[in-house]
DRENMI-110019 format. One record per residue: x, y, z of N, C-alpha, C in turn; residue number from 1; residue in three letters. Coordinates in steps of 0.02 Angstrom, whole numbers, plus 32768, in hexadecimal, padded with zeros to 4 digits. Example, Ala and Ser with C-alpha at 12.3 -4.5 7.8 and 13.67 -1.06 7.14 Angstrom:
BEGIN
((8294,7EE4,8186),(8267,7F1F,8186),(8294,7F5B,8186),1,Ala),
((8282,7F90,8162),(82AC,7FCB,8165),(8285,8002,818A),2,Ser),
REM end
This chain:
BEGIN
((8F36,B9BA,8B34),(8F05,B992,8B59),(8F18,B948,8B58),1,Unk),
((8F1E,B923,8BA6),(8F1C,B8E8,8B96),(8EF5,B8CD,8B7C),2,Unk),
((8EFD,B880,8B89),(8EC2,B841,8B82),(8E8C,B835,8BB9),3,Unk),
((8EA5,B839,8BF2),(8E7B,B844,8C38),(8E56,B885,8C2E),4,Unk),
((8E6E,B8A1,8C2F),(8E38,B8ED,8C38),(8E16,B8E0,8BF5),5,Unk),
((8E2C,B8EE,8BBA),(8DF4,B8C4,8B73),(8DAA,B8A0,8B98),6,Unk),
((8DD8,B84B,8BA5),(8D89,B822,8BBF),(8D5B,B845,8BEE),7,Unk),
((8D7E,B859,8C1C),(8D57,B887,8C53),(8D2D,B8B5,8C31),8,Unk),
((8D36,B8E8,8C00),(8D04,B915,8BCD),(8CD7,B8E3,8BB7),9,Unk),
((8CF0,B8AB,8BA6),(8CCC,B88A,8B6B),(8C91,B85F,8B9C),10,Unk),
((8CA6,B84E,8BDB),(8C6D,B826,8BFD),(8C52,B857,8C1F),11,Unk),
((8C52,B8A2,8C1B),(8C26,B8E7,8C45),(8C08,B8E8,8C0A),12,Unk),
((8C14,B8E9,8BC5),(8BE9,B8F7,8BA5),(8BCF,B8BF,8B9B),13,Unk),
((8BBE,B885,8BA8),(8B98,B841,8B8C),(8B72,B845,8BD2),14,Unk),
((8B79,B860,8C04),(8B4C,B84F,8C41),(8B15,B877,8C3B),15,Unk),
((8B3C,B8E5,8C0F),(8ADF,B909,8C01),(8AC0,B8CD,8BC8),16,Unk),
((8AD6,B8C4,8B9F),(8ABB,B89D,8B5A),(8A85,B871,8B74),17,Unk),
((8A9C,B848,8BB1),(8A78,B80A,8BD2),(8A3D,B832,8BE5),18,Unk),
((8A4E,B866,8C12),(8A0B,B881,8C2F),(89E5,B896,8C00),19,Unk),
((89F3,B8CB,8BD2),(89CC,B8D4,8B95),(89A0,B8AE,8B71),20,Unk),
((89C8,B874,8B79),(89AB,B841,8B44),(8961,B81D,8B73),21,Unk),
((8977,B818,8BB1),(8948,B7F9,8BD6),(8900,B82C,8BE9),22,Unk),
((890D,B874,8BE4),(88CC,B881,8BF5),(88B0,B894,8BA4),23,Unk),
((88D6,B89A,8B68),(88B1,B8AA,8B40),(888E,B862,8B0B),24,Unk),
((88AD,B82D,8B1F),(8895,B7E3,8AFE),(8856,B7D8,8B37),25,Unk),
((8841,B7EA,8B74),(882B,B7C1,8B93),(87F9,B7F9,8BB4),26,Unk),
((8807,B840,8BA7),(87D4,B86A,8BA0),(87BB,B88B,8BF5),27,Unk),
((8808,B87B,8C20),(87FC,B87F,8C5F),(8839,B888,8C88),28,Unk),
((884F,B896,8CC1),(887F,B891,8CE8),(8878,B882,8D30),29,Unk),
((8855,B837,8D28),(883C,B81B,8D55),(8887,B7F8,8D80),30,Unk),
((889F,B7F5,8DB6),(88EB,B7E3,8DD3),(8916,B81A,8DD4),31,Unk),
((8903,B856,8DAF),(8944,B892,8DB1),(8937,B8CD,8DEE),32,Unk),
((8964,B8D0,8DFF),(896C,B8F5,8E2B),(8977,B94B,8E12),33,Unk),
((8934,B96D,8E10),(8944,B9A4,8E02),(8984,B9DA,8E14),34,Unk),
((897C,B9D5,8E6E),(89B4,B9EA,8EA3),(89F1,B9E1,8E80),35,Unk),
((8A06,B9B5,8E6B),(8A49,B998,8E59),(8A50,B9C3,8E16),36,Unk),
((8A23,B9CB,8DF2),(8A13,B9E8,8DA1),(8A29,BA42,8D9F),37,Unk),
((8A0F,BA5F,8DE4),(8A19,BA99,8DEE),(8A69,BAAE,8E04),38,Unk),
((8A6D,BA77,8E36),(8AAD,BA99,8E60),(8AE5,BA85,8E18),39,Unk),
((8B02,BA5B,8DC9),(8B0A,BA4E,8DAC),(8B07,BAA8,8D94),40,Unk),
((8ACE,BAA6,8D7D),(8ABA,BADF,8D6D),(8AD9,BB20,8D65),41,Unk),
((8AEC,BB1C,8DB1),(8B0A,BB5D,8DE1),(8B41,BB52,8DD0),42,Unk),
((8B5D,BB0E,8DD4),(8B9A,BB16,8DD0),(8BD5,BB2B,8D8E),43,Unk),
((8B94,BB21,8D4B),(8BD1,BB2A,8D10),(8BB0,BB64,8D0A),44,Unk),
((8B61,BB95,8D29),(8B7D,BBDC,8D13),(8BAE,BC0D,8D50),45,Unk),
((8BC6,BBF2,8D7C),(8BF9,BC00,8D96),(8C38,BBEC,8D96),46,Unk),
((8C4B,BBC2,8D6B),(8C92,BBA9,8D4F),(8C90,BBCA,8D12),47,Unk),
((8C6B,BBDC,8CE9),(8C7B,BBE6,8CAB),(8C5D,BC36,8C9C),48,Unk),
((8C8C,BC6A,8CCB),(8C5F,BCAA,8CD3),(8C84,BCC7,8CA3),49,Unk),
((8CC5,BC9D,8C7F),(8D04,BCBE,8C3C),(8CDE,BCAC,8C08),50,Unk),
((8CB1,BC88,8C11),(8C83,BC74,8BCB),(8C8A,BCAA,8B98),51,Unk),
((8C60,BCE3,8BB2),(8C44,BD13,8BA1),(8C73,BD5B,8B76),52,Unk),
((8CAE,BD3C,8BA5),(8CED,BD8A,8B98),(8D32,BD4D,8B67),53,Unk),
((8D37,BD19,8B74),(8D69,BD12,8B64),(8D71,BCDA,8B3C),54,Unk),
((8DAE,BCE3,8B0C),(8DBE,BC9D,8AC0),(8DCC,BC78,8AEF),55,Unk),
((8DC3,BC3D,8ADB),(8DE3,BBF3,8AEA),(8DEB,BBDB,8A9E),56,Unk),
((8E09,BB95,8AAF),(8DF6,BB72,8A64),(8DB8,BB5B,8A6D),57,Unk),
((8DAB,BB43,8A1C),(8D68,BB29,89FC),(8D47,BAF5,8A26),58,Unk),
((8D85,BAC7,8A41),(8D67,BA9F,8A6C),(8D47,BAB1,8AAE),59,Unk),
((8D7F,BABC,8ADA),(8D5E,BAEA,8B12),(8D10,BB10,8B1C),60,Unk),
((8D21,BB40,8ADD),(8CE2,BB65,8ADD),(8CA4,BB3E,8AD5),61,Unk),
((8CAF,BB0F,8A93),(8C72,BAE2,8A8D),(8C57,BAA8,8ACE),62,Unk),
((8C87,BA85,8AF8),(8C79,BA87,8B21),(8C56,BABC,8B67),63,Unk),
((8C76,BACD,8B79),(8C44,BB0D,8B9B),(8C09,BB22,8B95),64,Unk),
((8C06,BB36,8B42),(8BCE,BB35,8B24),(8B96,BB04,8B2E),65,Unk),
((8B9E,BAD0,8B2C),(8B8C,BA90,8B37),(8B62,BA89,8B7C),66,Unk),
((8B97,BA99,8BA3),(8B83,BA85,8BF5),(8B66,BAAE,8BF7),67,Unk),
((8B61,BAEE,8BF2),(8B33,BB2F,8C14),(8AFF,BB28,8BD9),68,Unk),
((8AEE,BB12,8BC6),(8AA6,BB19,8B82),(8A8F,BAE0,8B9C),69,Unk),
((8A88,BA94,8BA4),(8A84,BA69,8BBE),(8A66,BA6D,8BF7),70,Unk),
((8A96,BA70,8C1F),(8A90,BA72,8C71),(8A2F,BAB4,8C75),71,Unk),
((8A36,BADB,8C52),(89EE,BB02,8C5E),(89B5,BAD5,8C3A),72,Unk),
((89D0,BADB,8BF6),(8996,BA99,8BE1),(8982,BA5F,8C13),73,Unk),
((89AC,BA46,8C30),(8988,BA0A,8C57),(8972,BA27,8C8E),74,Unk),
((8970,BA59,8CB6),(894D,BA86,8CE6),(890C,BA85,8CBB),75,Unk),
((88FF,BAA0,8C84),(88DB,BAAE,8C72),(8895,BA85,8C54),76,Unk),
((88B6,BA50,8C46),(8892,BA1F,8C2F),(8878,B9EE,8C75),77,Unk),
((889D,B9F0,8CAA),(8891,B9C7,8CDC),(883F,BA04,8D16),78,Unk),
((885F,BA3B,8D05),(8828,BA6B,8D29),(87FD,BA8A,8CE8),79,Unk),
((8805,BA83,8CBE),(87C9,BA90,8C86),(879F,BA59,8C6C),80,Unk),
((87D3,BA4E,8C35),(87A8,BA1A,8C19),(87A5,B9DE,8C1D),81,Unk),
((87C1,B9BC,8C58),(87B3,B969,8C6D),(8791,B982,8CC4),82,Unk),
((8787,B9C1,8CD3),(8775,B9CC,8D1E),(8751,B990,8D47),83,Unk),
((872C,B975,8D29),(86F2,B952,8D34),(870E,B916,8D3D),84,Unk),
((875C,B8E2,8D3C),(8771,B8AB,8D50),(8799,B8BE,8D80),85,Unk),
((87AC,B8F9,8D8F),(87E2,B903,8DBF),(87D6,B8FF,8DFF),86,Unk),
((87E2,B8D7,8E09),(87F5,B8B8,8E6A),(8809,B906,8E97),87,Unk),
((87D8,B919,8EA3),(87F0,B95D,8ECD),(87F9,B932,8F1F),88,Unk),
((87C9,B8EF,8F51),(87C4,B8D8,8F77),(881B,B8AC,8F70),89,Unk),
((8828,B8A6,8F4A),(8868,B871,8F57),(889E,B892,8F54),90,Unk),
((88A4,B8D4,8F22),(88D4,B916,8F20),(88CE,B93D,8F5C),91,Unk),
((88D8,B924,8F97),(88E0,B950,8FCB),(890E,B971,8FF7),92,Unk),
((894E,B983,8FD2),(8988,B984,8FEA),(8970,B9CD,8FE8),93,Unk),
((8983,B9F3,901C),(899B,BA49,901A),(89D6,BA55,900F),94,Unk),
((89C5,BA6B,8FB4),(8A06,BA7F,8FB1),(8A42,BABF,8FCC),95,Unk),
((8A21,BAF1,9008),(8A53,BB24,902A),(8A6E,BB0B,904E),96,Unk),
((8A6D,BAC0,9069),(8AA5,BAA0,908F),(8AD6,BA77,9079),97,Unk),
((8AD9,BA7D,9039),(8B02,BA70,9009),(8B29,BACC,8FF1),98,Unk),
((8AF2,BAEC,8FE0),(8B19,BB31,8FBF),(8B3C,BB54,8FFB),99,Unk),
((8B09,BB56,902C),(8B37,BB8E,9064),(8B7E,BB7E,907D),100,Unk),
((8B82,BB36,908E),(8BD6,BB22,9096),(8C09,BB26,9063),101,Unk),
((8BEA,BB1D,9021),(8C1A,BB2C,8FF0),(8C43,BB86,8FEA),102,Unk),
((8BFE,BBA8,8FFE),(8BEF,BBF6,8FED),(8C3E,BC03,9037),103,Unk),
((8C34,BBD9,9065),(8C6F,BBE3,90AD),(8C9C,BBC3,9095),104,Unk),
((8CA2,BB9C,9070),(8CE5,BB8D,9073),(8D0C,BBAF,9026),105,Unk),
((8CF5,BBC6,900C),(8D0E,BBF2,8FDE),(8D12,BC23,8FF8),106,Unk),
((8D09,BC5A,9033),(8D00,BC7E,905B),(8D5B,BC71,9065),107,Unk),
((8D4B,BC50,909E),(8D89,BC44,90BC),(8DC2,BC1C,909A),108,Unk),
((8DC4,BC14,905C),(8E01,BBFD,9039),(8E18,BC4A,9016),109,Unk),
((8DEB,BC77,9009),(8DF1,BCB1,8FF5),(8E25,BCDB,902A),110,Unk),
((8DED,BCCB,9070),(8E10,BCFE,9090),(8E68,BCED,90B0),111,Unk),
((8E5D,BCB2,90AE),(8E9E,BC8D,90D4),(8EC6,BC5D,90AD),112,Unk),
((8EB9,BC69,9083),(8F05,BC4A,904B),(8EFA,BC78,9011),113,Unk),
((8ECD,BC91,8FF3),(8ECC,BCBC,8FB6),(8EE5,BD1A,8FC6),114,Unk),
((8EBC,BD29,8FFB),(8EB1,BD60,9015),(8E99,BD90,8FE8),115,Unk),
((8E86,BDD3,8FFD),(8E37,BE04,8FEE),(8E74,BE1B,8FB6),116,Unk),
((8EB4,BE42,8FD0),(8ED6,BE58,8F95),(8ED8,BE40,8F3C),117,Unk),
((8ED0,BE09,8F42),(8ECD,BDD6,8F09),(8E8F,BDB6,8EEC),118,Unk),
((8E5F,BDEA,8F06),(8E10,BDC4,8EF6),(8E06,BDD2,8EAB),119,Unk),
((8DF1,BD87,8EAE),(8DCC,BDA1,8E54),(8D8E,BD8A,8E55),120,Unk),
((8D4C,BD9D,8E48),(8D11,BD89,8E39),(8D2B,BD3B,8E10),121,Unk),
((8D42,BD4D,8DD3),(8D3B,BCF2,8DB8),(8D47,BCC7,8DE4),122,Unk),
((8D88,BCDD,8DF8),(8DA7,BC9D,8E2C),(8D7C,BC82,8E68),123,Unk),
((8D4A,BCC3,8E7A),(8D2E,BCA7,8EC5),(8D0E,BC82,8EB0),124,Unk),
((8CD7,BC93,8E71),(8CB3,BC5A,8E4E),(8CC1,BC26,8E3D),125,Unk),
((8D0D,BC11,8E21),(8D2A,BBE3,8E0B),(8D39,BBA3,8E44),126,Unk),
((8D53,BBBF,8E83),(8D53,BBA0,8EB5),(8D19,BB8D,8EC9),127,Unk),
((8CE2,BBB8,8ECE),(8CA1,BBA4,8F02),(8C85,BB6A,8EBA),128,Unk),
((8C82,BB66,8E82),(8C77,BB34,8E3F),(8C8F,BAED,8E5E),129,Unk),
((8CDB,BAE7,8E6A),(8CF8,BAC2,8E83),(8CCF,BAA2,8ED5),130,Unk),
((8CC3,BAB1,8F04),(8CB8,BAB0,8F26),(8C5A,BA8D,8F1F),131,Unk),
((8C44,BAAF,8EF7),(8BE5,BA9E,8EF1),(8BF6,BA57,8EBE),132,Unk),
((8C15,BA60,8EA3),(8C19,BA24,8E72),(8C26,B9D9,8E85),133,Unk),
((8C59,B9DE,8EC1),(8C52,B9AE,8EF1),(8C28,B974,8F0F),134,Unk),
((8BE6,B9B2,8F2F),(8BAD,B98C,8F47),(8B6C,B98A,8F1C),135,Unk),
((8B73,B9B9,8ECE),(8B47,B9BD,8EA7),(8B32,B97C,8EA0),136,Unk),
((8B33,B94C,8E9F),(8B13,B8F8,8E9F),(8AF9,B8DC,8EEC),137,Unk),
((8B01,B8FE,8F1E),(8AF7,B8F7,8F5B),(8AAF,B8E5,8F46),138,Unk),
((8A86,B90E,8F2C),(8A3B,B909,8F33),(8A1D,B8DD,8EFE),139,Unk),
((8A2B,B8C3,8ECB),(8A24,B8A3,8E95),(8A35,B844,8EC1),140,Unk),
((8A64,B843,8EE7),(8A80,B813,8F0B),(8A6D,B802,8F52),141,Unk),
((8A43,B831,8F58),(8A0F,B830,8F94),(89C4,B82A,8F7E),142,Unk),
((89C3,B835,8F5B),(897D,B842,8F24),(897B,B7E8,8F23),143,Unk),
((89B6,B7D3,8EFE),(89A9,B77F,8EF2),(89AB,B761,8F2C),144,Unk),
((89DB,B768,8F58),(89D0,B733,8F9B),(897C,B731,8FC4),145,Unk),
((896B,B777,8FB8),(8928,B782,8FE4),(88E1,B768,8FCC),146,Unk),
((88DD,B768,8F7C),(88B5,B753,8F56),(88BB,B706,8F2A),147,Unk),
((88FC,B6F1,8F3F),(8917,B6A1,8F17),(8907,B69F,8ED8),148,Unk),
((88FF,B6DA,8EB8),(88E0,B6D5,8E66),(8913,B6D7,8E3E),149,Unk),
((8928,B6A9,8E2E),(8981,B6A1,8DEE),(8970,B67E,8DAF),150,Unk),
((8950,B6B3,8D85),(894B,B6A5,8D2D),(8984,B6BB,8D11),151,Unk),
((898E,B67F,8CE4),(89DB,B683,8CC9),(8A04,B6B0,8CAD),152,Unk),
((89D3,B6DA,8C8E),(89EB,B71C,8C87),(8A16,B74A,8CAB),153,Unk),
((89D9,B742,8CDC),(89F8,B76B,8D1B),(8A1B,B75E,8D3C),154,Unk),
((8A43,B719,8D49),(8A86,B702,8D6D),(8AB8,B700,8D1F),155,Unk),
((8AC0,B6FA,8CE6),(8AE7,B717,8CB2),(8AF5,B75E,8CBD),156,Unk),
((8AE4,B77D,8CBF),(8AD9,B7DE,8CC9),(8B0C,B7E9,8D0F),157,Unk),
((8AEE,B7B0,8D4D),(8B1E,B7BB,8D8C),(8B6F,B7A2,8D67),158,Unk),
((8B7A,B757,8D53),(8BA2,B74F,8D4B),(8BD5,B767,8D25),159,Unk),
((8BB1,B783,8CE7),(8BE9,B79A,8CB0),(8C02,B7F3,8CDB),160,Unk),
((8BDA,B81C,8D05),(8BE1,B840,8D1C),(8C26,B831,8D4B),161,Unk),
((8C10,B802,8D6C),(8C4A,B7DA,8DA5),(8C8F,B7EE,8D83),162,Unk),
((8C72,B7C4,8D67),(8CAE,B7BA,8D29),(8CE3,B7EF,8D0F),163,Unk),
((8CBE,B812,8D07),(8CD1,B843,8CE9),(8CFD,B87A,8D1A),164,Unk),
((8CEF,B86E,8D67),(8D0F,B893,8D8A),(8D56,B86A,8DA8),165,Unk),
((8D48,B820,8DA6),(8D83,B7F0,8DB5),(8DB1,B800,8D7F),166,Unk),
((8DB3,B7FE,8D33),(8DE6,B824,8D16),(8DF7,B85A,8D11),167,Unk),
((8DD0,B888,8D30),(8E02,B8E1,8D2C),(8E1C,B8D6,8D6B),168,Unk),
((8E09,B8A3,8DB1),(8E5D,B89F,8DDD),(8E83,B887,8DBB),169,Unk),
((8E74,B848,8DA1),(8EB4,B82C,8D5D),(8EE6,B861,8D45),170,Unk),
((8EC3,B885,8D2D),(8ED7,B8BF,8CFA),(8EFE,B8F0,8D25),171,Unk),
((8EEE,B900,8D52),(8EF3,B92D,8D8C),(8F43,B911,8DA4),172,Unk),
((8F45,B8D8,8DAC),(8F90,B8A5,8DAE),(8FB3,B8A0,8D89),173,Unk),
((8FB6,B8BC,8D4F),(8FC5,B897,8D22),(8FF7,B8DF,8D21),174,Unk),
((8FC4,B91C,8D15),(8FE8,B94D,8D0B),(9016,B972,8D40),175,Unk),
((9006,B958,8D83),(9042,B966,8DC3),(907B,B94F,8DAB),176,Unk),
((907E,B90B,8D80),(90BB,B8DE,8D7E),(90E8,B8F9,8D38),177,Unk),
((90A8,B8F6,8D1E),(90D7,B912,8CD8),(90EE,B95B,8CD0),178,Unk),
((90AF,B98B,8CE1),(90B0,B9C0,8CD9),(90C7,B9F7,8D1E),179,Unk),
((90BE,B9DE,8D58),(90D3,BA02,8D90),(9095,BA24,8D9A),180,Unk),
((9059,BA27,8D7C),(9027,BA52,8D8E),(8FFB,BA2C,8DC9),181,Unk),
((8FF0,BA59,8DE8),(8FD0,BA40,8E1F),(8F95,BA76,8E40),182,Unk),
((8F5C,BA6D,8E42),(8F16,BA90,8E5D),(8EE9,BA78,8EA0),183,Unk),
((8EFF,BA88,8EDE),(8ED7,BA7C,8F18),(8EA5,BA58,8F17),184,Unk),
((8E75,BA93,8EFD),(8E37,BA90,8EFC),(8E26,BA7A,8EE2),185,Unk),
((8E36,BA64,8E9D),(8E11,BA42,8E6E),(8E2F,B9F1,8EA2),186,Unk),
((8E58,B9D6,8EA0),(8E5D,B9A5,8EB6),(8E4D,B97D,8F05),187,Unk),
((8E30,B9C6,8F2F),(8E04,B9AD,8F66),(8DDA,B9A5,8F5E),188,Unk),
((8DA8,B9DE,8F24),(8D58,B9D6,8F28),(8D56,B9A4,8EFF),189,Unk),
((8D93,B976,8EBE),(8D84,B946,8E8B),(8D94,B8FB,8EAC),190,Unk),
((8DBA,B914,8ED5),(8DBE,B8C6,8F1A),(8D85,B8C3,8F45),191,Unk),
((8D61,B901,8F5E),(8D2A,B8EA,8F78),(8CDF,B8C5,8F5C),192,Unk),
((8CEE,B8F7,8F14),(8CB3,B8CE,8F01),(8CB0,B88F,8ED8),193,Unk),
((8CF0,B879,8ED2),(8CFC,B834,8EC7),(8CE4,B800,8EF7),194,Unk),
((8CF9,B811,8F2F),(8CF5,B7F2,8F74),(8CAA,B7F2,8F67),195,Unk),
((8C77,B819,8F65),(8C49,B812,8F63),(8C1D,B7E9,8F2B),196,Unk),
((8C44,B7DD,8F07),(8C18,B7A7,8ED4),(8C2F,B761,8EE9),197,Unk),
((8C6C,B746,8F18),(8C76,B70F,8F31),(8C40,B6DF,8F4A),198,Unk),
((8BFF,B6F2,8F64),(8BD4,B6C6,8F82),(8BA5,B6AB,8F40),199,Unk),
((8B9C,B6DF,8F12),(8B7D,B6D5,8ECC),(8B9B,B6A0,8EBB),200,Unk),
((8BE7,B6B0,8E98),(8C04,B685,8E71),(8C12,B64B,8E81),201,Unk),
((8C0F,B636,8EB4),(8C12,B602,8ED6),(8BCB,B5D1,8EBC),202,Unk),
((8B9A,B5EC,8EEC),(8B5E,B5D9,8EBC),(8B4E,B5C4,8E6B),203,Unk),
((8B6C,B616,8E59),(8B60,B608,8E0B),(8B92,B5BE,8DEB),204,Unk),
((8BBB,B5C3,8DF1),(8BE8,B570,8DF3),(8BC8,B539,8DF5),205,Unk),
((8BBE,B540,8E26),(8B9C,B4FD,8E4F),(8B42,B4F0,8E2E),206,Unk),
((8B2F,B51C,8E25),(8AFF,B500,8DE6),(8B22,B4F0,8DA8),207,Unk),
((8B45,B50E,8D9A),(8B50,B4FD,8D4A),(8B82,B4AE,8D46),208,Unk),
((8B91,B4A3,8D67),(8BB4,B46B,8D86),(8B8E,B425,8D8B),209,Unk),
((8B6D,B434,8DAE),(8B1E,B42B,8DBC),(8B00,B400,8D70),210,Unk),
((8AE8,B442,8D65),(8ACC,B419,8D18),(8AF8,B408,8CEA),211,Unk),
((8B32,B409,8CF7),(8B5B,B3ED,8CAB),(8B63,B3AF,8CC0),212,Unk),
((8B69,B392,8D00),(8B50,B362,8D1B),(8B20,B331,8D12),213,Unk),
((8AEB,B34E,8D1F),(8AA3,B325,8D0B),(8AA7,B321,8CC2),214,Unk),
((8AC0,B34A,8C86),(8AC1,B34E,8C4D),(8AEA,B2F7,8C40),215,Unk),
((8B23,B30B,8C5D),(8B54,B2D9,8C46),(8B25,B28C,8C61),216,Unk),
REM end
């Protein structure tokens, strides 16, 4: 394992920590985008369907572990037991226009570069993971533009997330050059959703800029 892919784990796991921390100090998940919480959701119990059948190392596993125990807890806590702060009026993204294009284009990477001979249940999952994971922030990032509600928490959680996907392309480069390995998919759906935190991060900057500014 590199250093890039490392930080990248290390700021996915400091972005659940953020969220965690914010609805259970503050007793609410007032700014979170449930939508975004689910399709997340979907996506590591369909990346991680070897969980169940197969060794990894300690790390691996405990990660995994991690994301799929997690990722339901905050479903759970955002539709159970904080129900009552959750912005259902500002969470209005439908998320099947997010799942159904993913569900086609794993379709057709199957049928026309993978083909039916070579199907594996993990893999279709593994690809369509790739693919939802992409726009999984679509609604969390629509959620904030539509409602202008940005508690610090909740732009920490976007950013270290950001973050976290700008170094596995890092990583993703790193290992074409050194290692010769190279993955499509992972590096279209991890370039797209980079691209997609560009209007954020921009923002997020420019406040923090901002006040170190007025500080100084």
């Amino acid at each position: 394992m590199n250093l890039f892919r490392l930080t990248g784990d290390m700021l996915h796991l400091l972005s659940i920590f953020l969220i965690l921390w914010k609805m259970l100090t503050k007793r609410g998940c007032a700014g979170l985008s449930f939508k975004s919480q689910l399709l997340y959701s979907i996506v590591f119990a369909t990346r991680y369907l070897d969980f169940y059948f197969t060794l990894y190392s300690p790390y691996l596993t405990a990660m995994k572990f991690f994301f799929l125990a997690s990722s339901f807890w905050i479903l759970y806590l955002m539709r159970v037991r904080f129900r009552a702060s959750y912005d259902a009026t500002g969470d209005s993204t439908n998320v099947f226009y997010l799942i159904i294009p993913c569900v086609a284009l794993t379709v057709a990477y199957q049928l026309g570069v993978v083909g039916m001979e070579e199907f594996s249940v993990q893999d279709f999952f593994w690809v369509f993971s790739e693919f939802l994971e992409a726009v999984a922030i679509l609604p969390q990032l629509w959620m904030l533009q539509k409602t202008g509600a940005s508690e610090t928490l909740t732009v920490h959680y976007l950013a270290a997330l950001g973050g976290y996907r700008v170094f596995y392309v890092i990583n993703w480069v790193y290992r074409y050059y050194v290692e010769g390995r190279k993955n499509w998919i992972s590096w279209i759906a991890g370039g797209v959703q980079t691209l997609l935190y560009t209007d954020f991060f921009y923002h997020y900057f420019r406040i923090i800029f901002q006040r170190r500014e007025t500080i100084i």
